[in-house]
Structures are given as structure tokens and as C-alpha cells.
N, C-alpha and C positions, 0 to 999 in steps of 0.2 A: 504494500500500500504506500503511495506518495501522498501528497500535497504541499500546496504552493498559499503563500499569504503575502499581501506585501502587510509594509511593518508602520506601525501608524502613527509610535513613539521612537524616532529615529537615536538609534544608540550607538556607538561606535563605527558609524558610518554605513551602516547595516541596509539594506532600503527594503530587502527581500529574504523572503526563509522557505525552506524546504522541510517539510518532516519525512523520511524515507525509514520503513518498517522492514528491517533484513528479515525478521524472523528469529535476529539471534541479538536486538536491541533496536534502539530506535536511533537514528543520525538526526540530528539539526544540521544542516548546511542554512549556511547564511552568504547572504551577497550583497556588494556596493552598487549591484546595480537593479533596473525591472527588466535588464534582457536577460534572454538564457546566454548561461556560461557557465564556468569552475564555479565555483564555489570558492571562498575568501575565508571559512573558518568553517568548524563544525563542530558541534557536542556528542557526547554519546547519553540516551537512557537508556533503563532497563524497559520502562511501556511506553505507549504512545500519550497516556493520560499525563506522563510526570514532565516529557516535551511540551505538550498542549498547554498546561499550566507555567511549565517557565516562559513559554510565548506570549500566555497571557500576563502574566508577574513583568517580566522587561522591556515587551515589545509593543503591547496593548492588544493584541490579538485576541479575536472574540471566536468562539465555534463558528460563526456565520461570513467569518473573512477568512474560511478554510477553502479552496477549489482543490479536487480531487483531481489527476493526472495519469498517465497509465505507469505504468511499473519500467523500467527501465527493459529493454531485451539483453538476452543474453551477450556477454563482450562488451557490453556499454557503459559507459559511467553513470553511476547511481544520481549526482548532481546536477546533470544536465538534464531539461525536458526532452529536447529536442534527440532523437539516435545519437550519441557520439562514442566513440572510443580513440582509445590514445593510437597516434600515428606509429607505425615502422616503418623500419628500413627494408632495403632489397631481400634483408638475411630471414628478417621476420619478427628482427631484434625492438623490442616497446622504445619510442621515444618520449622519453615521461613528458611532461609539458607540452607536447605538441599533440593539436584533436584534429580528427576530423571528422565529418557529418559519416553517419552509419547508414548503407544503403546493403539492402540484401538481394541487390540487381547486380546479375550476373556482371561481374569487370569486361567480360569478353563481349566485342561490340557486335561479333555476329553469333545471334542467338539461333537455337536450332530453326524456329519460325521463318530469319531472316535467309536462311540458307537457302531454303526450299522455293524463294520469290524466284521467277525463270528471270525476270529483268535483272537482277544480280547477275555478274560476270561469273562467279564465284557457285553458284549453286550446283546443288545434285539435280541432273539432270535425271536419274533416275525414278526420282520422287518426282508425286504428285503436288498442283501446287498447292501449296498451303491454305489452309481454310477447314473449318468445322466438315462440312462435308466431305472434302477430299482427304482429309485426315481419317474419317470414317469410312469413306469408300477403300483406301489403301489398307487400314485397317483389316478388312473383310476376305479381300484378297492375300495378302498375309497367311490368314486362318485358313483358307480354301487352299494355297497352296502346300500350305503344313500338312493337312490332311491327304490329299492326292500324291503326295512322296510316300515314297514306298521307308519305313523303317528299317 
């Protein structure tokens, strides 16, 4: 479980907070600023109520200036909303301090779909062209062929 509050009694240059719920305590991430980014400090609790309450005690934070956010995906930084995880190198080696945006679209620019277009220089010419239907008519033929070989 996340959530986001901005801060309503500005404290140590604070302007935004995060509660994020590991499951094994609870993080305060706090920030200088209302964009998404790192995070600038963080606390740890044991529950979410003992967070909730130091937010309310320092920051003026009420239940009703809580916005729920989705859970970070897996590889991601827990403080960021937005997908990030930390940049590497060619080796694969983490560059700490450096993010960038999380996208779970394939790196490689020709996707099996794009292969299959006849107007690509590059396509199987063997395949059918791409499309729901000719995806399922090639489909079909596959299975007919399967069956009609001898084992």
C-alpha cells in the first residue's frame, strides 16, 4: 500500500510525503518538492497508524489529505510514483543515483507484430500478414499441418 499527501505545515523544507507499506514496516519518504522524484529523507514505523499520526503531529496531515497510488512494480523504486528504477551500465552493473523511467516494452524496436508487416524490408515473408484474423487463420493451418504429418 502507498500514498501521497502534500504537507500543509511546511517543516524542514518538506512540501510532500509518501507512506509506503513493505509489509515488513512502514517508510515515510518525504520531499522538497510536488513533482515525483527520490525522495530527500525517510523514517521507518512498525504500522501504518504510528506514520499517519507522526504526519498528523508534524506535518498537519488529516486522513482526508491521504491519495492512494498503486504499489511500486517489481525492480522499481518504492519513492517514486511514476515506474523508475536505478540506471546501469552495459555490464548490468546498478548506477546508484542515476533513474530512469520503467517501461516493460520490449527494448527491441522490431516486435514480432512489426516483422510480419510485408511493407517492412525486413519481414518473414513466410508468414501471414499480421492481424487478428490472419494470426488465427495461420494458427489453424499450423494444427492441420501437425496432424496430417505422419509421426
Amino acid at each position: 500500500m502507498r500514498k501521497i499527501a502534500s504537507i500543509k505545515q511546511p517543516k524542514d523544507e518538506a512540501k510532500r510525503v509518501m507512506l509506503f507499506d513493505s509489509g515488513e514496516g512502514v517508510y515515510l519518504f518525504l520531499y522538497n518538492s510536488e513533482q515525483d522524484g527520490a525522495s530527500t529523507g525517510d523514517y521507518w514505523f512498525e504500522t501504518v497508524e504510528q506514520a499517519e499520526e507522526s504526519c498528523t503531529e508534524d506535518y498537519g496531515i488529516t486522513p482526508l489529505d491521504w491519495q492512494t497510488i498503486p504499489d511500486p512494480l517489481p525492480g522499481c523504486q518504492h519513492d517514486w510514483i511514476q515506474p523508475t528504477r536505478v540506471r546501469r551500465d552495459s555490464a548490468g552493473k546498478p548506477l546508484y543515483g542515476q533513474f530512469e523511467p520503467y517501461s516493460n516494452e520490449p527494448t527491441n524496436a522490431y516486435h514480432a507484430l512489426q516483422q510480419t508487416r510485408p511493407s517492412r524490408s525486413d519481414c518473414n515473408p513466410r508468414l501471414p500478414q499480421s492481424g487478428s484474423l490472419s494470426l488465427g487463420r495461420f494458427g489453424q493451418e499450423a494444427e492441420l499441418v501437425s496432424r496430417d504429418t505422419p509421426q
